[in-house]
C-alpha positions as CSV (number, residue, x, y, z in Angstrom):
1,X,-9.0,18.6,1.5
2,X,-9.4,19.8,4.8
3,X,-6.7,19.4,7.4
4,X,-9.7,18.6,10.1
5,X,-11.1,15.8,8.4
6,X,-10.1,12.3,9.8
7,X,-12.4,9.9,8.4
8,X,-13.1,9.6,4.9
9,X,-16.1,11.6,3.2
10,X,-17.6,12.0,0.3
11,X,-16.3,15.4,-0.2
12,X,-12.7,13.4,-0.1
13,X,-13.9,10.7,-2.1
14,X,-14.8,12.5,-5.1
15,X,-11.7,14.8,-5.2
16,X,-9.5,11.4,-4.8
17,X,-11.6,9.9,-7.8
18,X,-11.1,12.8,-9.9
19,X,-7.5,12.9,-9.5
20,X,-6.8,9.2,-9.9
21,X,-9.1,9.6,-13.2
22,X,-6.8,11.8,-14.4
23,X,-3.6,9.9,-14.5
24,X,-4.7,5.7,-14.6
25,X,-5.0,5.9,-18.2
26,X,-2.2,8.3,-18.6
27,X,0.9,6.8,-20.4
28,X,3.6,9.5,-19.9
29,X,5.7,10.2,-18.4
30,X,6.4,6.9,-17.0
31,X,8.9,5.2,-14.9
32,X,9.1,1.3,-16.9
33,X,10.7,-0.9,-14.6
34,X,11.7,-4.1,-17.2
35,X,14.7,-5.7,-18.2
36,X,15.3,-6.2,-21.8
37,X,15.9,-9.7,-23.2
38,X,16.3,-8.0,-26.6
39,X,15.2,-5.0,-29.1
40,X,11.9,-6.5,-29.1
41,X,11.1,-5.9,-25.9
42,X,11.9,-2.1,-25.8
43,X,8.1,-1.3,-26.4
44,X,5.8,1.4,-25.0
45,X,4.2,0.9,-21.6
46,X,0.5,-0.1,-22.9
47,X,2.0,-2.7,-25.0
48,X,3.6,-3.6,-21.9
49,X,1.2,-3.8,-19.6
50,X,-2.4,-3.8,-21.3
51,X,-3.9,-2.6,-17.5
52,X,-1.5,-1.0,-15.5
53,X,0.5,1.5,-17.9
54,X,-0.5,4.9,-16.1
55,X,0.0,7.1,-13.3
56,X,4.1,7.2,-13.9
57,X,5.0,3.8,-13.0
58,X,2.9,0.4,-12.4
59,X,2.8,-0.2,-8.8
60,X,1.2,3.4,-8.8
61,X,-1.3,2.5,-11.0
62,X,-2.3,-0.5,-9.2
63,X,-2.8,0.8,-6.3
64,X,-4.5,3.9,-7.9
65,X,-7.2,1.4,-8.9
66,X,-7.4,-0.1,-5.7
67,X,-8.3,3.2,-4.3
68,X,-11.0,3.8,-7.1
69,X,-12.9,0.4,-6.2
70,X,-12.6,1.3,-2.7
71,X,-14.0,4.3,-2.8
72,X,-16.5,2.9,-5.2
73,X,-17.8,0.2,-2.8
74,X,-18.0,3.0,0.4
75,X,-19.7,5.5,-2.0
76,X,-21.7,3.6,-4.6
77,X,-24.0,6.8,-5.7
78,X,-20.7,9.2,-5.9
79,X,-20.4,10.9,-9.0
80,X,-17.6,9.4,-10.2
81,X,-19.0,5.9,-9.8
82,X,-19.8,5.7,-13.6
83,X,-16.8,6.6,-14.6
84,X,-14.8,3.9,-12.4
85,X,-17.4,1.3,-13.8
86,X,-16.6,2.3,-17.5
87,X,-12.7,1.9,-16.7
88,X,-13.3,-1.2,-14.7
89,X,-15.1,-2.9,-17.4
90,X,-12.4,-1.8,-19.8
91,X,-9.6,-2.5,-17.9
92,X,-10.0,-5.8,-15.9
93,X,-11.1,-8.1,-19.1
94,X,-9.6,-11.5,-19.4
95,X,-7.6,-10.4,-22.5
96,X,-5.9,-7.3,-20.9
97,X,-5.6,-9.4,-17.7
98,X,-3.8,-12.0,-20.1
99,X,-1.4,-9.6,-21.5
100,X,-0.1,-8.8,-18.0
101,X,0.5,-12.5,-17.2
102,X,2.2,-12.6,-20.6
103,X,4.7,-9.8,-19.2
104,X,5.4,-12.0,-16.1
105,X,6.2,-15.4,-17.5
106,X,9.6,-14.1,-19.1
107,X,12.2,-15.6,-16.4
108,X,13.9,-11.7,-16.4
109,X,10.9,-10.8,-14.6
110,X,10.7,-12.8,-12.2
111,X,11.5,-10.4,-9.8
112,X,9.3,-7.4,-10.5
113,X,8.0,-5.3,-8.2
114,X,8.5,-7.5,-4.9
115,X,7.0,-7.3,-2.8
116,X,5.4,-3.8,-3.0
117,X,3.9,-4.3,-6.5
118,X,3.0,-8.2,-5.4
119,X,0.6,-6.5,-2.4
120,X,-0.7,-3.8,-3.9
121,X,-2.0,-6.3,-6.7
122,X,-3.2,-8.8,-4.2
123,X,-5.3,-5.8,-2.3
124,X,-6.3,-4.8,-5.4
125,X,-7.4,-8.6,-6.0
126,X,-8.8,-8.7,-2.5
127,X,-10.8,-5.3,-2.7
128,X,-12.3,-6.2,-6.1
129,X,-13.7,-9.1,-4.4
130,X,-16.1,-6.9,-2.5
131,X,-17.7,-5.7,-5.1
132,X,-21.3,-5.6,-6.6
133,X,-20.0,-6.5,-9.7
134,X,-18.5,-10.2,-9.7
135,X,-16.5,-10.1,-13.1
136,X,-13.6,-7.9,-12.4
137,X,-12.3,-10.2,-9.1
138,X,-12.8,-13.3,-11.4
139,X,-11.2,-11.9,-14.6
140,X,-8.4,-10.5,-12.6
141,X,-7.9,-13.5,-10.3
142,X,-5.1,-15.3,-12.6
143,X,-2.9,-12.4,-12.2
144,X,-3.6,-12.6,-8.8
145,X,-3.0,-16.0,-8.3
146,X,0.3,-15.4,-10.2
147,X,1.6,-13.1,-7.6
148,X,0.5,-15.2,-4.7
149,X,2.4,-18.1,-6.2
150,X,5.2,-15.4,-5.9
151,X,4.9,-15.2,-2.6
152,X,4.7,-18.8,-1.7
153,X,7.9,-19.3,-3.6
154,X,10.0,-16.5,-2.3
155,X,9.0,-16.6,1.7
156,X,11.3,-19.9,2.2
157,X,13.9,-18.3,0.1
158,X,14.2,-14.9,2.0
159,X,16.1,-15.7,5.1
160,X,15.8,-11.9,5.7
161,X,13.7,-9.4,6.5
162,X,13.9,-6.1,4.0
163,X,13.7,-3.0,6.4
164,X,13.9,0.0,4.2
165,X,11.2,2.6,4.5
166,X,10.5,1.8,0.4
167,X,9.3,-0.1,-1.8
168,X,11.6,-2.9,-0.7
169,X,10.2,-3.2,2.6
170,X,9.2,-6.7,3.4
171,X,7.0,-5.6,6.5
172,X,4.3,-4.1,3.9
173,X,4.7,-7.1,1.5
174,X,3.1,-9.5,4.2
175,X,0.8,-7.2,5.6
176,X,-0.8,-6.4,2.6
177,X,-0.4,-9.8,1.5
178,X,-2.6,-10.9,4.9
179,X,-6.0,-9.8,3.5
180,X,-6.1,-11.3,0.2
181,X,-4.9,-14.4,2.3
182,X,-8.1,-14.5,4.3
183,X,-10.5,-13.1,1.8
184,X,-9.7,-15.9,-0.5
185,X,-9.3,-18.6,2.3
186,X,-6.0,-19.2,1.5
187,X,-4.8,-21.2,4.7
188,X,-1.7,-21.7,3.4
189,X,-0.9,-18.8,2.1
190,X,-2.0,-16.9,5.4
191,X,-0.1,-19.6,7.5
192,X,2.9,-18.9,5.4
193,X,2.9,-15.1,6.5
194,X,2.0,-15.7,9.8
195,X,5.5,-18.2,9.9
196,X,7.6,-15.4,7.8
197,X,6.6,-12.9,10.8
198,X,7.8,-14.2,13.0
199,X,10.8,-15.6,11.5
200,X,11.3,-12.1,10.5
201,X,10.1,-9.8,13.4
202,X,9.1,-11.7,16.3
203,X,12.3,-11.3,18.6
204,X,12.8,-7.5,17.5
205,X,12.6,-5.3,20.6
206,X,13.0,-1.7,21.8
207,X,13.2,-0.3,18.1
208,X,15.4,2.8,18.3
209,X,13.5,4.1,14.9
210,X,17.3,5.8,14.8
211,X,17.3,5.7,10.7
212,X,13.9,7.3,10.4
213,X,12.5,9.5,8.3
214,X,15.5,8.7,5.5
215,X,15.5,11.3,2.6
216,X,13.1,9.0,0.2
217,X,11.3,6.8,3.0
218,X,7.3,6.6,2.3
219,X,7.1,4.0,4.8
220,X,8.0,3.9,8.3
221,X,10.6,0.9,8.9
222,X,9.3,0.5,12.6
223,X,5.7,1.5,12.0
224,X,4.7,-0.8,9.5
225,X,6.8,-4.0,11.5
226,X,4.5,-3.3,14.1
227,X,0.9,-3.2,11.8
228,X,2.5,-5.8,9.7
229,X,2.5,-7.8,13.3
230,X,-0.7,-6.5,14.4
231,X,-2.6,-7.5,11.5
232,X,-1.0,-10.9,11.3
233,X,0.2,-12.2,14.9
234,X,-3.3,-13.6,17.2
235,X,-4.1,-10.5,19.5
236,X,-2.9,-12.4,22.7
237,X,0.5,-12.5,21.0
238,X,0.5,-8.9,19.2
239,X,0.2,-7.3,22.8
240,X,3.7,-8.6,24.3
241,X,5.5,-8.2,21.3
242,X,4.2,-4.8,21.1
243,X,5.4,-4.0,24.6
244,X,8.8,-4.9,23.6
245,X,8.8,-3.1,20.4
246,X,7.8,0.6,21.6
247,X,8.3,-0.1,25.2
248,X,7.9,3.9,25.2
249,X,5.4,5.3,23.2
250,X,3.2,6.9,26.1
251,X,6.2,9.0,26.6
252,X,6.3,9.5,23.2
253,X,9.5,7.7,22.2
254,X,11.5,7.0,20.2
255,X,11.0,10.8,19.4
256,X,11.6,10.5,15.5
257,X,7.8,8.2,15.1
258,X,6.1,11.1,16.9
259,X,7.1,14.1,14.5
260,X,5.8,14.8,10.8
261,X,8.7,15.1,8.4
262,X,9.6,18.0,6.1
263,X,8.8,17.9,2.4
264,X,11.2,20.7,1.0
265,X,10.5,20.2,-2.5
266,X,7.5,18.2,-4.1
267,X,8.5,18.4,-7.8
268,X,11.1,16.2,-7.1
269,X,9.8,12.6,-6.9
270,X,12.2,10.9,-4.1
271,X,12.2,14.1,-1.8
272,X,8.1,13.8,-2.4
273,X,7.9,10.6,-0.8
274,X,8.0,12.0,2.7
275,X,4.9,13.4,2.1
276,X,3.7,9.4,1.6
277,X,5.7,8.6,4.8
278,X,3.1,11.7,6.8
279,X,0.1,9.7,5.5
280,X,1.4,5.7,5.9
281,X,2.6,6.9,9.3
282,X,-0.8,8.3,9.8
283,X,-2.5,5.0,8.6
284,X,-0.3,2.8,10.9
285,X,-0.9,5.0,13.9
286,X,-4.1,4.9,13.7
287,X,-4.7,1.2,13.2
288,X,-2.2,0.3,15.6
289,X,-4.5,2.4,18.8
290,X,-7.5,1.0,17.7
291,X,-5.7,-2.4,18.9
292,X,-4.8,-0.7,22.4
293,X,-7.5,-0.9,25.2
294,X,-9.2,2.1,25.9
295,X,-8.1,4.4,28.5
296,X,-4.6,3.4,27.4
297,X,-2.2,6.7,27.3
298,X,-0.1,5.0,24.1
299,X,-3.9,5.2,22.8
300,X,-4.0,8.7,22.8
301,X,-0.7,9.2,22.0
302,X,-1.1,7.3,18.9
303,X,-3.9,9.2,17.9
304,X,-2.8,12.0,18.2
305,X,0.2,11.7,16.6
306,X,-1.4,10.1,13.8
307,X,-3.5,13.8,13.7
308,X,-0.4,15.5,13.5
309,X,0.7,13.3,10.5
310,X,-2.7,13.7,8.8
311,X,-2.6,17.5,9.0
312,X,1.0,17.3,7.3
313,X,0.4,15.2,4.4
314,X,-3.4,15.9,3.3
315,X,-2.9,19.0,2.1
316,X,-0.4,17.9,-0.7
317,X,-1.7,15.2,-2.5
318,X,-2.1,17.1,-5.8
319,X,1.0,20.0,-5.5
320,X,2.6,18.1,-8.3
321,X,2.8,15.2,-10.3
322,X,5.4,13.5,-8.8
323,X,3.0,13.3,-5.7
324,X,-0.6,13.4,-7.5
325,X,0.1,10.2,-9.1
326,X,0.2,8.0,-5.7
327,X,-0.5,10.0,-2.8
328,X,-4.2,9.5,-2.9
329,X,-3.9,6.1,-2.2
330,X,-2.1,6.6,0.6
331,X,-4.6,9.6,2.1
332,X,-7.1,6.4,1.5
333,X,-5.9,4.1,3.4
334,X,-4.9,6.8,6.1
335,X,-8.7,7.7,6.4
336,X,-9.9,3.9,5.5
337,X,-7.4,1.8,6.3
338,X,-10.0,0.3,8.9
């Protein structure tokens, strides 16, 4: 797509559709992430996981279908629409939906996919939820509901915070997380990630950003900290913790936040990520001056930056497959995240 576009058209919309068409249904290659009890449970990934067995590896094809159901609720009349119907009324039935929860009950898999895979499913719950059609949200809420119980459980348990710029990183678990929280009315749940942030991140200060980009990241460590805190924390609280965090960003400090990174070679799938890291950079920036008053110089340096970031990563999202499976999401969210 263009690099000038910033918002998210229909132009962008249909090509994201058409590329996450092409690979949610697609069983190989793919990246299995289970443990094996015993022989029997050396199967292929749709016997695995009736729903979620494309685009390379599951979390990826979660959060492919998140994308699809947003853009099917901004652009109902797109031409794709049909199409995302037809899969949704496939996919999200209650005996696919079923066979997922099956996968999770063994006690070896207790741990999959936290917490990225555990938000992605919940904004996946969360975004089905808005839509004209009622059955998928309903058939797919005891999956959900699994994964929040996840949460609930592991929060008291995790005396620390994760701060990897991957998958592992705790910061995007709870923000995520946050708005199936309030779209559910899950008090509990949203005062349990409202607690765990601040446990976690609420006396951090002048982030150096000193580790970042790493060779694999997708996510910025310090970025995300500070939406995870900005879409969590009361805005009479985000605003002093933020001033502590990036004391510097009108001078546009710590440097590292401020400059795209390199991709040198998109056919391999860890050096690829960095093209994710452009557009969740992007997506942070962007959400994070939206919370700054206007006329604020760290306002325009935020946009800007997040330009810079957007003109960087849009241009790759389908140079190979180890990119076209996941970083259409990401472009999403960096256009929509709002």
């Amino acid at each position: 797509m263009p690099m000038t576009d910033s918002s998210l058209t229909l132009a962008a919309a249909e090509e994201f559709a058409a590329i996450a068409l092409g690979h949610v249904r697609r069983e190989y290659p793919y990246k299995p992430d289970n443990v094996l009890d015993g022989p029997e449970d050396a199967r292929v990934p749709s016997a695995l996981h009736p729903i979620f067995h494309g685009s390379y590896d599951w979390h990826s094809c979660v959060h492919s279908h998140w994308m699809l159901a947003r853009l099917l609720r901004r652009f109902p009349g797109m031409a794709a629409a049909g199409r995302i119907r037809a899969l949704f009324d496939g996919q999200f039935v209650p005996e696919k939906v079923a066979g997922e929860c099956a996968y999770l009950a063994a006690p070896s898999a207790l741990g999959f996919k936290r917490p990225y895979g555990w938000a992605w499913l919940l904004k996946l719950a969360e975004e089905l939820m808005r839509q004209d059609d009622p059955r998928w949200a309903r058939n797919l809420a005891p999956l959900a509901e699994l994964f929040a119980r996840r949460f609930r459980d592991f929060l008291p348990l995790a005396t620390y915070p994760v701060r990897v710029g991957t998958h592992f990183n705790t910061a995007f678990g709870l923000r995520m997380a946050a708005d199936y929280a309030v779209a559910t009315q899950d008090t509990a749940l949203a005062g349990l990630l409202l607690e765990t942030a601040r446990r976690w991140y609420g006396e951090d200060a002048d982030c150096p950003a000193w580790g970042e980009p790493g060779g694999d990241d997708f996510l910025s460590s310090a970025l995300i900290e500070a939406e995870c805190m900005r879409r969590l924390l009361p805005a009479v609280e985000f605003s002093p913790w933020f001033d502590r965090f990036l004391p510097r960003i009108a001078s546009a400090e710590p440097a590292t936040l401020f400059r795209a990174a390199t991709v040198s070679d998109r056919t391999d799938g860890k050096l690829a990520h960095l093209d994710g890291l452009n557009l969740s950079r992007a997506w942070c920036w962007r959400a994070l001056a939206a919370a700054l008053p206007p006329g604020d110089p760290r306002r325009t340096a935020a946009e800007e930056t997040a330009g810079r970031h957007l003109a960087a990563g849009l241009p790759n999202i389908a140079s190979d497959y180890m990119g076209e499976h996941w970083l259409a999401s990401f472009a999403t969210l960096a256009l929509d995240g709002g």
